[in-house]
C-alpha positions as protocol buffer text, in pm:
chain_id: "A"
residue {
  index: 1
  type: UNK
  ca { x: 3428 y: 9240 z: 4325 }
}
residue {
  index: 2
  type: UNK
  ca { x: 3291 y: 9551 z: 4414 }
}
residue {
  index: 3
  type: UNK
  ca { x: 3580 y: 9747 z: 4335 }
}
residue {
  index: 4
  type: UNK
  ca { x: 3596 y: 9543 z: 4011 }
}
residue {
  index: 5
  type: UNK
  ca { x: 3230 y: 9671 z: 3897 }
}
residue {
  index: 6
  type: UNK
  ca { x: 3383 y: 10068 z: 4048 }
}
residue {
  index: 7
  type: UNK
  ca { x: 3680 y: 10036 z: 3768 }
}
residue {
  index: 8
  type: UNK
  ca { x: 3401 y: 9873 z: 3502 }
}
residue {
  index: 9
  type: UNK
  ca { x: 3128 y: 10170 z: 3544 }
}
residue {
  index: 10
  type: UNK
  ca { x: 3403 y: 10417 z: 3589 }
}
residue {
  index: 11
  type: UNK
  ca { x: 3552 y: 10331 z: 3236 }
}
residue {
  index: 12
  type: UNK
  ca { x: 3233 y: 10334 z: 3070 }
}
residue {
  index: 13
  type: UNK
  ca { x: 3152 y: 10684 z: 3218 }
}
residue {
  index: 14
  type: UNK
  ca { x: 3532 y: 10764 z: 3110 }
}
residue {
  index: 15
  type: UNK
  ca { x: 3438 y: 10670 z: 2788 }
}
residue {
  index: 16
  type: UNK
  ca { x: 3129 y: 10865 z: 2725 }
}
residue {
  index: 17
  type: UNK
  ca { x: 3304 y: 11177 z: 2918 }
}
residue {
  index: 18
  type: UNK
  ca { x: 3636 y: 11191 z: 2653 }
}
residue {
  index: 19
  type: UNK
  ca { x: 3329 y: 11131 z: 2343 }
}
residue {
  index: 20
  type: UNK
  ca { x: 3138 y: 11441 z: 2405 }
}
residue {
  index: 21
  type: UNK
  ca { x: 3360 y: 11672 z: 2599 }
}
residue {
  index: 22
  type: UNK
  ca { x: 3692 y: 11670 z: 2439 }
}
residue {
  index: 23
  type: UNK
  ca { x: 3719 y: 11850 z: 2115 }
}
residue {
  index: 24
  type: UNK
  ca { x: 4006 y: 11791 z: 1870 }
}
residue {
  index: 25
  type: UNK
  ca { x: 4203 y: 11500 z: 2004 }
}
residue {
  index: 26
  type: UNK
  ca { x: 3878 y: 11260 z: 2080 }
}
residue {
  index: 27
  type: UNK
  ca { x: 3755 y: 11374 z: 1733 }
}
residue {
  index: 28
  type: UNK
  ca { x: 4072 y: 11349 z: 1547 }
}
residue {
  index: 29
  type: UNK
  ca { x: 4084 y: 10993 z: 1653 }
}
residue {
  index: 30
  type: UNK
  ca { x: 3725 y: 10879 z: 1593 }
}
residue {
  index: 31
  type: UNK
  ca { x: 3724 y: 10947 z: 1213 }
}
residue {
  index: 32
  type: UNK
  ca { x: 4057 y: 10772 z: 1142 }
}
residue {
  index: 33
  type: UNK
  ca { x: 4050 y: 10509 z: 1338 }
}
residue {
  index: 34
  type: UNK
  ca { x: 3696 y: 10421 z: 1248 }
}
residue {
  index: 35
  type: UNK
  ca { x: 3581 y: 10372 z: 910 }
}
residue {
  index: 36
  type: UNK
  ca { x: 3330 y: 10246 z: 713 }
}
residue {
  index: 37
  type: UNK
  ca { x: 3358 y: 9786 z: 736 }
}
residue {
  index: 38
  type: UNK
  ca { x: 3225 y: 9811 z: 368 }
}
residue {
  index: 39
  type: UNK
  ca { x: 3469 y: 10108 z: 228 }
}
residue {
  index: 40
  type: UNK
  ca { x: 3820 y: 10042 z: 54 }
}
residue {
  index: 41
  type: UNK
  ca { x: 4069 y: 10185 z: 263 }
}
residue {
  index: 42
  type: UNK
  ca { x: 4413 y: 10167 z: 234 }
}
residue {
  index: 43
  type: UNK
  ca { x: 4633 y: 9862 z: 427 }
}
residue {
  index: 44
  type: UNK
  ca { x: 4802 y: 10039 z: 714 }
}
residue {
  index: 45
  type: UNK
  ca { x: 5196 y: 9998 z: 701 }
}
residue {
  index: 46
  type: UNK
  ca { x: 5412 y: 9938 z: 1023 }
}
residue {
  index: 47
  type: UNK
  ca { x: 5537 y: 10332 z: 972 }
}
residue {
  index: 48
  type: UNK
  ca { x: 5125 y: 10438 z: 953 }
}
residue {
  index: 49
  type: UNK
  ca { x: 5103 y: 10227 z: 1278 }
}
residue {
  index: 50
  type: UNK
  ca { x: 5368 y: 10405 z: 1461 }
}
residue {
  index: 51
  type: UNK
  ca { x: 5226 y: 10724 z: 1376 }
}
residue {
  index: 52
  type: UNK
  ca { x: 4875 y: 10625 z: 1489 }
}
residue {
  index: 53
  type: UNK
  ca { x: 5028 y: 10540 z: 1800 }
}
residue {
  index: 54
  type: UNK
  ca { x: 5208 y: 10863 z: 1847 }
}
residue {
  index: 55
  type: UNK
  ca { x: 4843 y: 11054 z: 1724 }
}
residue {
  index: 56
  type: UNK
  ca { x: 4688 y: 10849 z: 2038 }
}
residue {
  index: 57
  type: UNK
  ca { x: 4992 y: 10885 z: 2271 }
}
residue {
  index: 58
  type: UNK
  ca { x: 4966 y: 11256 z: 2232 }
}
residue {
  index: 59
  type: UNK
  ca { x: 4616 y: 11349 z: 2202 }
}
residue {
  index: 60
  type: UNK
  ca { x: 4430 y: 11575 z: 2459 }
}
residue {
  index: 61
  type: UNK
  ca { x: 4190 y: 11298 z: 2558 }
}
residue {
  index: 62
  type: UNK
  ca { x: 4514 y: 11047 z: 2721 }
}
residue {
  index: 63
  type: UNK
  ca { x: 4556 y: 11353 z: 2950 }
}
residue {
  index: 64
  type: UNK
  ca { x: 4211 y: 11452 z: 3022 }
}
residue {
  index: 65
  type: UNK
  ca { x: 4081 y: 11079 z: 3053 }
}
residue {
  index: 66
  type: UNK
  ca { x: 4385 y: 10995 z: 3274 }
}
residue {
  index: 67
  type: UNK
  ca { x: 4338 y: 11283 z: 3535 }
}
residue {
  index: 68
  type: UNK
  ca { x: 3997 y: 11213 z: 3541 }
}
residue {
  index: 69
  type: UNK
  ca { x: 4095 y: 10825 z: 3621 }
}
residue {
  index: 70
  type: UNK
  ca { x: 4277 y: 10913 z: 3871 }
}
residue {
  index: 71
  type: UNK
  ca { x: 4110 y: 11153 z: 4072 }
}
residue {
  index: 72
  type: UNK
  ca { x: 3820 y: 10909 z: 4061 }
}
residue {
  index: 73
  type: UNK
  ca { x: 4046 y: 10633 z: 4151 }
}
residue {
  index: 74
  type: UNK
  ca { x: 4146 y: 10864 z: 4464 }
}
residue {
  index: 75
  type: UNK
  ca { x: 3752 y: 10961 z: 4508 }
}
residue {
  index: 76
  type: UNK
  ca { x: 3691 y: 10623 z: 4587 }
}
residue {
  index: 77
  type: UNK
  ca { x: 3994 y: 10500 z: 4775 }
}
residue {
  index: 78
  type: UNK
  ca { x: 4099 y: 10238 z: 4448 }
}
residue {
  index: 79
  type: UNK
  ca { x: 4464 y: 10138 z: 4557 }
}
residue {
  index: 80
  type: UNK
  ca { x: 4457 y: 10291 z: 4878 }
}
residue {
  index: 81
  type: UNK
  ca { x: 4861 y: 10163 z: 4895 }
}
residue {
  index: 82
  type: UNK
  ca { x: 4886 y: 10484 z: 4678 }
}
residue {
  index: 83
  type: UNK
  ca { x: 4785 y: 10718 z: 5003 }
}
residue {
  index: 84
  type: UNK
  ca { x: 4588 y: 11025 z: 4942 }
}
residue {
  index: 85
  type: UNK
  ca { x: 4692 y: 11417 z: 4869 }
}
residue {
  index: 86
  type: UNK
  ca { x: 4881 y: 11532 z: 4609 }
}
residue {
  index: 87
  type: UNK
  ca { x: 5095 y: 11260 z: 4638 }
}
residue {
  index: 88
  type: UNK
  ca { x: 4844 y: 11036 z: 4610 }
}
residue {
  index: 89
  type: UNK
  ca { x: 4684 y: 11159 z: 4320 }
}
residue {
  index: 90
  type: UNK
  ca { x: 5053 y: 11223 z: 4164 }
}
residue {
  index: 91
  type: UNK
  ca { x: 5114 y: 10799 z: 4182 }
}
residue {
  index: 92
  type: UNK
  ca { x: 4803 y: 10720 z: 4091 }
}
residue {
  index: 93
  type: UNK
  ca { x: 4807 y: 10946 z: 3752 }
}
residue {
  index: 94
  type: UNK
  ca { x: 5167 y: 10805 z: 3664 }
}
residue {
  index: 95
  type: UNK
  ca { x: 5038 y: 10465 z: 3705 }
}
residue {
  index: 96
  type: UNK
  ca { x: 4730 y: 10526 z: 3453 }
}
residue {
  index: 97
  type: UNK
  ca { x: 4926 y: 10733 z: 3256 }
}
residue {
  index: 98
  type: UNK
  ca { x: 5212 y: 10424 z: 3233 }
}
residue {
  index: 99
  type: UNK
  ca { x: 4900 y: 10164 z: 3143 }
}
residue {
  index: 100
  type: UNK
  ca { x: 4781 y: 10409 z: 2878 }
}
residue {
  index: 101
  type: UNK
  ca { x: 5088 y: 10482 z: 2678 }
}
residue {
  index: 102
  type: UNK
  ca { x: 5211 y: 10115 z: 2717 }
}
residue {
  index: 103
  type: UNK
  ca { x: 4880 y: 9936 z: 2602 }
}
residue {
  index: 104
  type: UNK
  ca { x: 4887 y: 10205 z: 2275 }
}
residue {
  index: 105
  type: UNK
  ca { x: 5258 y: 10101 z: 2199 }
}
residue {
  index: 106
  type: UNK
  ca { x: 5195 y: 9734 z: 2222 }
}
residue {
  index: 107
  type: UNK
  ca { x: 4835 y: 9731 z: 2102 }
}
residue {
  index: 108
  type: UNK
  ca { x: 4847 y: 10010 z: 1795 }
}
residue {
  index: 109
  type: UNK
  ca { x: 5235 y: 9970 z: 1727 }
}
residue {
  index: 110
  type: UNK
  ca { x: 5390 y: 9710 z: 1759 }
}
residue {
  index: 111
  type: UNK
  ca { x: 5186 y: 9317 z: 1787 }
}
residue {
  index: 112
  type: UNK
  ca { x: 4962 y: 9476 z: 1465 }
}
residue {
  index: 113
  type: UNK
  ca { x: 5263 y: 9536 z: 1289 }
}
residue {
  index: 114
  type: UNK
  ca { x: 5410 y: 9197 z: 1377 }
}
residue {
  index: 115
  type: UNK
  ca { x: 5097 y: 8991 z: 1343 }
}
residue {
  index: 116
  type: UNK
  ca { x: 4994 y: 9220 z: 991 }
}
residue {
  index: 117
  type: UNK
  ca { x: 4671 y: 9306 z: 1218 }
}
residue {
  index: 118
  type: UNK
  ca { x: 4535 y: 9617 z: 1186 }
}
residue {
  index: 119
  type: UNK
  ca { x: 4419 y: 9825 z: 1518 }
}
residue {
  index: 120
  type: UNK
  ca { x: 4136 y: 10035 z: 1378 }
}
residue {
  index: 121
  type: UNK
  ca { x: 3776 y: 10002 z: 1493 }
}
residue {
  index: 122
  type: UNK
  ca { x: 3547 y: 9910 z: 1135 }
}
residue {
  index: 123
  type: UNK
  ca { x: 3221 y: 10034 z: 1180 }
}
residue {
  index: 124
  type: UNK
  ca { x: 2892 y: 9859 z: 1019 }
}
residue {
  index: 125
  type: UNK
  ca { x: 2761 y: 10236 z: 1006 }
}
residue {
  index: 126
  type: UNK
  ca { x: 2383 y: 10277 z: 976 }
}
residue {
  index: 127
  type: UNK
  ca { x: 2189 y: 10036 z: 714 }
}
residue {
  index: 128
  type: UNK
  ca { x: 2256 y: 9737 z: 962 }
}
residue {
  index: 129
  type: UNK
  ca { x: 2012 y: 9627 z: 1224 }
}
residue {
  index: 130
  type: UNK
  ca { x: 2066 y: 9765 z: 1590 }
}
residue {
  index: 131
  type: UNK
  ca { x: 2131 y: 9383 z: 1704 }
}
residue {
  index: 132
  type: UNK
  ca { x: 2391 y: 9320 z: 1383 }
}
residue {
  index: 133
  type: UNK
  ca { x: 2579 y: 9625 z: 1499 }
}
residue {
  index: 134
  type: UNK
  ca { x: 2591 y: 9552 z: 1846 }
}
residue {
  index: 135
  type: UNK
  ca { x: 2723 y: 9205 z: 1829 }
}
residue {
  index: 136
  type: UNK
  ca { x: 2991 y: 9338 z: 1498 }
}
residue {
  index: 137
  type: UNK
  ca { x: 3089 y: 9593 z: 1796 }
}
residue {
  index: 138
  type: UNK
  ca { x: 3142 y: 9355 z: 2103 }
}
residue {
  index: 139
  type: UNK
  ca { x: 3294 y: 9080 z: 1884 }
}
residue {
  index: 140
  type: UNK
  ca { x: 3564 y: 9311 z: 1773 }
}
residue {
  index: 141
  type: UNK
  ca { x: 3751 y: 9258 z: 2158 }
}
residue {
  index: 142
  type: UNK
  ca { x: 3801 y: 8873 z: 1978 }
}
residue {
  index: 143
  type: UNK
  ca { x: 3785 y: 8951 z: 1602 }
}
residue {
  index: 144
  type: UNK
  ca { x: 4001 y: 9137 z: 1420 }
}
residue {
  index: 145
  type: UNK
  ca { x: 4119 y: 9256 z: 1036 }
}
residue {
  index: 146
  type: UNK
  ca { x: 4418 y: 9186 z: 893 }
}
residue {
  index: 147
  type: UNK
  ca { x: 4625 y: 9403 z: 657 }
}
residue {
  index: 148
  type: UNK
  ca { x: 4462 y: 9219 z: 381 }
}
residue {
  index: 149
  type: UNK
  ca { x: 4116 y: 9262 z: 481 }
}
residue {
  index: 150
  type: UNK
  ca { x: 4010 y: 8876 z: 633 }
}
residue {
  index: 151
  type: UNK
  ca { x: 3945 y: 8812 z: 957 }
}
residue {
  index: 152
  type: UNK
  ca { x: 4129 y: 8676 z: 1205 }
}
residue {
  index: 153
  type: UNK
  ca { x: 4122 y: 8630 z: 1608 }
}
residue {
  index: 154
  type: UNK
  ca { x: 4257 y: 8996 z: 1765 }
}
residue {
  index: 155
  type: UNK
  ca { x: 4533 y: 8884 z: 1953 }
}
residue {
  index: 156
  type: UNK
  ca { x: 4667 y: 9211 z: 1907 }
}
residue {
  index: 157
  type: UNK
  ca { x: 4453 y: 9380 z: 2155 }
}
residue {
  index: 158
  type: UNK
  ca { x: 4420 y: 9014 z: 2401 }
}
residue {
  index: 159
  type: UNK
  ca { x: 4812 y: 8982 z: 2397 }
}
residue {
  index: 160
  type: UNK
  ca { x: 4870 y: 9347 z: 2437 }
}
residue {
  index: 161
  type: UNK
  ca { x: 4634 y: 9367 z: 2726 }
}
residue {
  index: 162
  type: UNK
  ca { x: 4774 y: 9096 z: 2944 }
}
residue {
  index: 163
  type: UNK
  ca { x: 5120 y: 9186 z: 2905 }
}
residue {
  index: 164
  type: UNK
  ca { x: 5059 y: 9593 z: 3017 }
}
residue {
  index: 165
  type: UNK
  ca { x: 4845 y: 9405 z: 3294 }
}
residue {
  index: 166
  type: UNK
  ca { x: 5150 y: 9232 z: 3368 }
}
residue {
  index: 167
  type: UNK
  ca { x: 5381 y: 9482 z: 3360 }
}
residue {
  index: 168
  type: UNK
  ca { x: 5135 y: 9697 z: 3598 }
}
residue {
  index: 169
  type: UNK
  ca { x: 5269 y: 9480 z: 3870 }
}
residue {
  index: 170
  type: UNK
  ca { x: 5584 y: 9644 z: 3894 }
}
residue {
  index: 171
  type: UNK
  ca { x: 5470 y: 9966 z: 4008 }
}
residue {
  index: 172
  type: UNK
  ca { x: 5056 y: 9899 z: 4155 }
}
residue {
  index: 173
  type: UNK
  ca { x: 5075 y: 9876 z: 4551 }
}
residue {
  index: 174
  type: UNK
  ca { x: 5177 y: 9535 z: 4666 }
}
residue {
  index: 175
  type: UNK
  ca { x: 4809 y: 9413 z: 4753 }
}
residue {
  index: 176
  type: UNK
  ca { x: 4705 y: 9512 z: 4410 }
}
residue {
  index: 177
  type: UNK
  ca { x: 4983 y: 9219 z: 4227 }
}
residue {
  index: 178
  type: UNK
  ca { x: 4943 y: 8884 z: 4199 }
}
residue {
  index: 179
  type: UNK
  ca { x: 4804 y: 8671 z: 3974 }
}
residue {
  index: 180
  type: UNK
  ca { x: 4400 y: 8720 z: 4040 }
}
residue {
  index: 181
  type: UNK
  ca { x: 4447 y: 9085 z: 4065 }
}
residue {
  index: 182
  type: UNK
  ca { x: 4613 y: 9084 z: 3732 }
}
residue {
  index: 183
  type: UNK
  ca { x: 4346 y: 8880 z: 3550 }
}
residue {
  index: 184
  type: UNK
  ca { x: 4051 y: 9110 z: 3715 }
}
residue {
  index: 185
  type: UNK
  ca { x: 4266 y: 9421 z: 3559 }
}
residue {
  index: 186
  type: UNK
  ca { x: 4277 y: 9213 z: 3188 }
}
residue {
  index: 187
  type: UNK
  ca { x: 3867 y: 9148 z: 3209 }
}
residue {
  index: 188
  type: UNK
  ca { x: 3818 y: 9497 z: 3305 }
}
residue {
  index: 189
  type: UNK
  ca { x: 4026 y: 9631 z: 3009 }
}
residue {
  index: 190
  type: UNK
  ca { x: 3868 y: 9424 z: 2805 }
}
residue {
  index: 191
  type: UNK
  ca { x: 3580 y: 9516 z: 2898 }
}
residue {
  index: 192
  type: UNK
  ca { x: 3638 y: 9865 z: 2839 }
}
residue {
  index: 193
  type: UNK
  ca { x: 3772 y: 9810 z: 2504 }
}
residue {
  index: 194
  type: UNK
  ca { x: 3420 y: 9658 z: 2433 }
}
residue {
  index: 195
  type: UNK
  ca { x: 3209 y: 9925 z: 2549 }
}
residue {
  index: 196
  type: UNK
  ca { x: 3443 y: 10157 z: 2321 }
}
residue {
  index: 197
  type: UNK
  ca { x: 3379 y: 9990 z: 2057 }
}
residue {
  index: 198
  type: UNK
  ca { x: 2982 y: 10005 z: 2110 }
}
residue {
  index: 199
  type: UNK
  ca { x: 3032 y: 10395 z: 2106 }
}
residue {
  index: 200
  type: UNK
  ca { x: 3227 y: 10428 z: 1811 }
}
residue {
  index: 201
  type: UNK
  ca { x: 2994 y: 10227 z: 1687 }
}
residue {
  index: 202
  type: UNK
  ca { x: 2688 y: 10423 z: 1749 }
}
residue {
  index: 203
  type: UNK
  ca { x: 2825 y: 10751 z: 1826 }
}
residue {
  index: 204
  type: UNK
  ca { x: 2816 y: 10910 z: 1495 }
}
residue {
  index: 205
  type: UNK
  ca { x: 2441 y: 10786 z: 1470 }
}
residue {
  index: 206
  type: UNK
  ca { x: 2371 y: 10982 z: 1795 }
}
residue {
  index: 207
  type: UNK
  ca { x: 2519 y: 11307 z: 1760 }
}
residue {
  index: 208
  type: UNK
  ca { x: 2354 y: 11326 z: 1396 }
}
residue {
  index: 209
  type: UNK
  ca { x: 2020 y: 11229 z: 1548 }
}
residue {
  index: 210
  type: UNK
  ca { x: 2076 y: 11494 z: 1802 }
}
residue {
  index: 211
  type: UNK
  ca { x: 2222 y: 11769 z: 1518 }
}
residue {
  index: 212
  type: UNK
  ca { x: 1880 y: 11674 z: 1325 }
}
residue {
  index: 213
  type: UNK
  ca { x: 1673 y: 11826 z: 1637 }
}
residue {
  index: 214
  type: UNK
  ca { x: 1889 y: 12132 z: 1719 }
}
residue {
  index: 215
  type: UNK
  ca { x: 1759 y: 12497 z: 1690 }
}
residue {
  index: 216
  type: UNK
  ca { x: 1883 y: 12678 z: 1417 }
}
residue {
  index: 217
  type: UNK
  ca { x: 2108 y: 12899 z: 1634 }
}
residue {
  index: 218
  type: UNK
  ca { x: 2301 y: 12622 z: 1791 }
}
residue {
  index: 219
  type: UNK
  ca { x: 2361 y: 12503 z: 1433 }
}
residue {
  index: 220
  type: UNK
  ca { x: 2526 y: 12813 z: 1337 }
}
residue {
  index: 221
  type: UNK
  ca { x: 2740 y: 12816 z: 1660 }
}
residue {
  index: 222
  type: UNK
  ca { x: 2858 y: 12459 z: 1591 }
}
residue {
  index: 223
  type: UNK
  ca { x: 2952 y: 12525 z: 1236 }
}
residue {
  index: 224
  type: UNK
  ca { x: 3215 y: 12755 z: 1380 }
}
residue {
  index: 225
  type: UNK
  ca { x: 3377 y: 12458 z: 1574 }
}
residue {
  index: 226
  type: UNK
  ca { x: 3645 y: 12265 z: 1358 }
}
residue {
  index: 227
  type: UNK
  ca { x: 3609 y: 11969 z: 1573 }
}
residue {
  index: 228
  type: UNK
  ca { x: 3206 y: 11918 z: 1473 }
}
residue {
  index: 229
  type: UNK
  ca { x: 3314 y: 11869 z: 1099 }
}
residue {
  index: 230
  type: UNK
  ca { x: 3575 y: 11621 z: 1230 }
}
residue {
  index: 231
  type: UNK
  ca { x: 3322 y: 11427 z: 1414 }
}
residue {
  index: 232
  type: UNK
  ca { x: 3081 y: 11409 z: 1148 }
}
residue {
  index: 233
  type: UNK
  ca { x: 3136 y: 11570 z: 807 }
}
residue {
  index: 234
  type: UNK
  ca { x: 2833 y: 11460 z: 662 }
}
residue {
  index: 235
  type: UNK
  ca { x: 2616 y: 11625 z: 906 }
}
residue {
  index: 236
  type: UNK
  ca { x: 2717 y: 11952 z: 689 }
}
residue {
  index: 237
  type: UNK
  ca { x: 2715 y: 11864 z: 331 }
}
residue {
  index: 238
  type: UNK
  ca { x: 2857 y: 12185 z: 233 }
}
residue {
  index: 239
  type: UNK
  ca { x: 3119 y: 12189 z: 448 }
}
residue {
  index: 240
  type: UNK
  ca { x: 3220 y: 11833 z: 340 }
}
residue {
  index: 241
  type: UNK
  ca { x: 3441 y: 11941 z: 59 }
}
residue {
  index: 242
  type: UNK
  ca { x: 3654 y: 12170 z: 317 }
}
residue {
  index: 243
  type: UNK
  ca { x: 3671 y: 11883 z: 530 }
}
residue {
  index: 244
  type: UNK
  ca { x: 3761 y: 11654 z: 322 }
}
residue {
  index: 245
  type: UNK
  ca { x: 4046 y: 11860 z: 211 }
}
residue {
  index: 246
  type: UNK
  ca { x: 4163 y: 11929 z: 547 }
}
residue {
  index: 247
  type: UNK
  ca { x: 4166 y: 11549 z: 612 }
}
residue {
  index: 248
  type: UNK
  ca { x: 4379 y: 11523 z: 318 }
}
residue {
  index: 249
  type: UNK
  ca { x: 4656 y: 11760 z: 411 }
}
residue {
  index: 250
  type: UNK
  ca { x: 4659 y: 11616 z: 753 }
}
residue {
  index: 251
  type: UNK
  ca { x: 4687 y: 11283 z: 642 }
}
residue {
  index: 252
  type: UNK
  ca { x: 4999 y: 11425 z: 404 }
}
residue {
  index: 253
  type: UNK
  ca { x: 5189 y: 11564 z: 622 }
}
residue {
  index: 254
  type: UNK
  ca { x: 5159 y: 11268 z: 831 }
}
């Protein structure tokens, strides 16, 4: 239990690490993958899946979050069949590294593309009650849209996260398989994948509450970033146009 509630806290400061600290690949992902509930955007197709799975397989925050992971893992001893040193470290990182990848395939790629799902977050955005948003973001682990825009239960992401459980068995340390150890690993994921959701939910809100209360000189040194725009063009209504057009020829050459 207690190194249950370890993994739980660890992913949730995880989370909030990859959100503020990592530039371009957390903030390429946050605008796509997260748009407005209420805007018309277009149906994803099972090619536009792929390539959001390749955009999260490669992006700087799967290798910064997973060393991270796993020299916290190591900190505190989590799989201790996995020894410590270099070593160590080295089997714990390939292990993280194997869950990450795998749970994008399955969960971005390919049960959305065979159960017409799709595997972006929909955010309420601000003009909802706090309490509205909240429960729209933790009800996403079970609730899900589909290519046509209904509802439906997300058995994308439950599906996908007990079979990379599963699979984890063939390469954890033999006291971390079994059955109940697999089952603890699914409720911790999903887990996780709720707390995500509650800060792509609210993130945007925050750093735009924050941007409204910076000095003027930290302003100008953000507007020099390319990842601030990315995070929140509308924080910088003159640079939304350039944005916008960036977006575009991104999402082009895609």
């Amino acid at each position: 239990m207690a190194s249950r509630r370890r993994r739980q806290w660890r992913s949730l400061l995880l989370a909030l690490f990859t959100a503020f600290v990592v530039s371009s690949g957390s903030a390429q992902i946050l605008l796509p993958e997260a748009p407005s509930y209420s805007a018309s955007v277009p149906m994803l197709t099972s090619r536009d899946k792929f390539n959001l799975f390749l955009r999260r397989a490669s992006s700087q925050d799967i290798l910064v979050g997973t060393t991270f992971d796993a020299g916290w893992a190591q900190l505190m001893n989590d799989w201790p069949g996995y020894g410590q040193g270099m070593q160590g470290f080295g089997k714990r990182w390939g292990a993280l590294i194997a869950n990450q990848e795998a749970r994008s395939f399955f969960g971005t790629f390919l049960l959305p593309s065979l159960f017409h799902q799709d595997p972006r977050y929909f955010r309420l955005g601000a003009g909802q009650p706090f309490s509205v948003r909240l429960a729209h973001a933790l009800s996403r682990v079970a609730v899900t849209r589909k290519d046509d825009g209904t509802n439906t239960f997300n058995s994308s992401l439950v599906l996908s996260t007990v079979i990379v459980k599963s699979l984890s068995n063939a390469y954890y340390p033999q006291q971390e398989r079994g059955f109940s150890h697999t089952m603890e690993r699914v409720e911790g994921s999903l887990l996780g994948s709720a707390q995500g959701y509650v800060i792509r939910e609210f993130l945007p809100d925050i750093i735009r509450m924050c941007r409204k209360h910076e000095s003027k000189w930290l302003k100008r040194a953000e507007r020099k970033l390319l990842f601030s725009r990315q995070f929140d063009p509308e924080a910088y209504p003159e640079l939304t146009a350039v944005t916008k057009k960036e977006l575009e020829e991104r999402a082009n050459h895609d």
